[in-house]
C-alpha positions as CSV (number, residue, x, y, z in Angstrom):
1,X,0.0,0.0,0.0
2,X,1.5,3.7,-1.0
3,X,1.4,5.7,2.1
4,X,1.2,9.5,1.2
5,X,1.5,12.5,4.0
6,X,-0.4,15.8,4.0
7,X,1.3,18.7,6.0
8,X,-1.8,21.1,6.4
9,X,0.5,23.5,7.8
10,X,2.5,23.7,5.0
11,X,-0.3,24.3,2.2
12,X,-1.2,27.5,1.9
13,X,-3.2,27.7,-1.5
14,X,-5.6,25.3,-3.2
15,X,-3.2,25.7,-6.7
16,X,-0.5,24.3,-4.3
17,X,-2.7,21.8,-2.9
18,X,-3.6,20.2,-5.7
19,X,-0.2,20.5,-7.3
20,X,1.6,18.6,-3.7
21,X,-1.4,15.4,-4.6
22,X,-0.5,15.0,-8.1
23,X,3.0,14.6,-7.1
24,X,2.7,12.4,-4.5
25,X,-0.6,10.4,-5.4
26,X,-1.1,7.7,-8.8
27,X,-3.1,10.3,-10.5
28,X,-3.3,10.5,-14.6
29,X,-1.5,13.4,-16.2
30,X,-5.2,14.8,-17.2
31,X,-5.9,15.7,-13.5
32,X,-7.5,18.6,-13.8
33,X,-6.0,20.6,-10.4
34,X,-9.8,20.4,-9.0
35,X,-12.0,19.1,-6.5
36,X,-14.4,17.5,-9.6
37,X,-11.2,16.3,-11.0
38,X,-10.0,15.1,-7.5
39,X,-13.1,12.9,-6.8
40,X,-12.7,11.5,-10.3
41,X,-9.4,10.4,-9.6
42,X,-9.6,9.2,-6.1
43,X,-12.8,7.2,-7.1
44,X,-10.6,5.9,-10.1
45,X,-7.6,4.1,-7.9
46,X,-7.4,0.8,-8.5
47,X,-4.2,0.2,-5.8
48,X,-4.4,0.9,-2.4
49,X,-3.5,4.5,-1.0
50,X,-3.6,6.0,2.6
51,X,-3.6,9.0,2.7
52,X,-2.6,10.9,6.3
53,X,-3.5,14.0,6.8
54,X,-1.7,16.0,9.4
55,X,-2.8,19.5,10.6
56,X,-6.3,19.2,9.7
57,X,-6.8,22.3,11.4
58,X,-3.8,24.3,9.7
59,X,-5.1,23.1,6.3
60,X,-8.7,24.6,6.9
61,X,-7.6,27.6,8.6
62,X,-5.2,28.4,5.3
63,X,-7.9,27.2,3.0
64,X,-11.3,28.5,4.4
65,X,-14.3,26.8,2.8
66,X,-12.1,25.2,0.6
67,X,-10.6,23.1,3.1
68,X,-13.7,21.7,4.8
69,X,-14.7,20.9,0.9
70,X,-11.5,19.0,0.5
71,X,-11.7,17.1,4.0
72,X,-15.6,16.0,2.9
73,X,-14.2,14.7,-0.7
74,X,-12.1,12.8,0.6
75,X,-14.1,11.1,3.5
76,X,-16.5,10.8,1.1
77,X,-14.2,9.2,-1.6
78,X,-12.7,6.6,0.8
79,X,-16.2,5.4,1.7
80,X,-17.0,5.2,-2.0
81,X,-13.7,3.0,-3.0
82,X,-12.2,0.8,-0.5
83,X,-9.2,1.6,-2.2
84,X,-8.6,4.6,-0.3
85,X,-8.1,5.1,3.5
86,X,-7.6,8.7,4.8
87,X,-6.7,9.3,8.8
88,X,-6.2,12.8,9.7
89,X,-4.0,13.8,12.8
């Protein structure tokens, strides 16, 4: 299983957020740098991922609305492919 960190703390835009996933996640080179784009992809994996997210509350604070958004996807997204498990510390 790939086992990928997120540093809220050190994400301080969504351009830079989505730029830090499709580094370190098995996303195509279409990804679209979105949360529409992001679901797609997540949804998509066919290998196992976790996901850890670390400074929940530094990535929402830096990323109002936007965060919460992106903390829903993904719960959402791991209970719609077993593929993906997200913890956040």
């Amino acid at each position: 299983m790939q086992v990928q960190f997120l540093y809220g703390s050190q994400i301080q835009t969504k351009e830079q957020l989505h730029r830090v996933l499709a580094e370190s996640l098995p996303f195509p080179d279409w990804y679209g740098q979105n949360l529409d784009a992001l679901w797609d992809c997540l949804t998509s994996l066919s290998a196992p991922v976790q996901l850890i997210v670390a400074e929940k509350e530094a990535l929402c604070r830096n990323l109002p609305d936007y965060g919460e958004k992106f903390i829903r996807l993904l719960e959402d997204s791991a209970r719609e492919n077993p593929m993906i498990h997200v913890k956040f510390r």
